[in-house]
N, C-alpha and C positions, 0 to 999 in steps of 0.2 A: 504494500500500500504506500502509494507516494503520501508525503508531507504535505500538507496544503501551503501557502505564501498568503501574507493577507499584505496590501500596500497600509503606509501610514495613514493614508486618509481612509481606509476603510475603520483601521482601529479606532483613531479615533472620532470617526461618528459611532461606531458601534458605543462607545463609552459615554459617548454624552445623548446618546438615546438613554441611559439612565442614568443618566447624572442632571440634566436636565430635562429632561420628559417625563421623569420619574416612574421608566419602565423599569418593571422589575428585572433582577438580571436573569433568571430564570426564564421569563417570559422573552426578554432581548436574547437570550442564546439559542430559545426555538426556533426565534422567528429568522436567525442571520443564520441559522443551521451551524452554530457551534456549540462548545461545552463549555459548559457552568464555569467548571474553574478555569479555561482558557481566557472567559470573558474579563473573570474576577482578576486574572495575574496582568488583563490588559489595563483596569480600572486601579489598579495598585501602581501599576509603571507610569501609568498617564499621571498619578498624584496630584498635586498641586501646580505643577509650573508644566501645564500642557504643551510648551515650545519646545520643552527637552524631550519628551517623551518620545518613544519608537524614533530612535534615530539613525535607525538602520545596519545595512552591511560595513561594517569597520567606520563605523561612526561612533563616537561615544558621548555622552552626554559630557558638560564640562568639569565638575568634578568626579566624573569617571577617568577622565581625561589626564586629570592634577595628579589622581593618585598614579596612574600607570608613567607619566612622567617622572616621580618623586623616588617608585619602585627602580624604576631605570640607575636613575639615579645613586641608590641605595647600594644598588649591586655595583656598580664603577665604583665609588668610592669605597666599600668594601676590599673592591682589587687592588685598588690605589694603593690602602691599609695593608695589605697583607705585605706586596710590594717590601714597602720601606719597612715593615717589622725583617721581611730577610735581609735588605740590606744591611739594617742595625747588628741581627746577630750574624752576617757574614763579617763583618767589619771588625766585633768584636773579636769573634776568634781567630781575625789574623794578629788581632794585634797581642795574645798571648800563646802567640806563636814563637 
């Protein structure tokens, strides 16, 4: 069985058919022919700031974005650290040589 693909704009009218229309989400997932909790995990990601929401293929929202920059980041300077810990104990033991 393929995957079905929903575009952004389907998600979010499916979301604001009950978030403003005040259909139920049960009744909204009969009627677009999906599943309850598919509807519900779209109503949770649309949240509060509907511009980030569904923001597709390698897109990310912008503090998804901060963290996977900061991770980057985390892991280099990590290297960096290890780095200069050998050079200190290469250093060391030549010099009680």
């Amino acid at each position: 069985m393929t995957r079905r693909k929903f575009s952004r704009e389907f998600k979010r009218e499916a979301v604001l058919l009950v978030k403003q229309r005040g259909v139920s989400v049960a009744q909204a997932a009969r009627d677009l022919d999906l599943h309850g909790t598919v509807l519900r995990r779209w109503i949770h990601e649309f949240g509060d700031s509907p511009d980030g929401a569904f923001p597709g293929k390698g897109l990310l929202q912008p503090e998804a974005e901060e963290v996977r920059r900061l991770r980057r980041e985390v892991v280099k300077l990590k290297a960096e650290r290890d780095i200069l810990k050998k050079a200190v104990v290469h250093s060391i033991d030549h010099r009680n040589i």
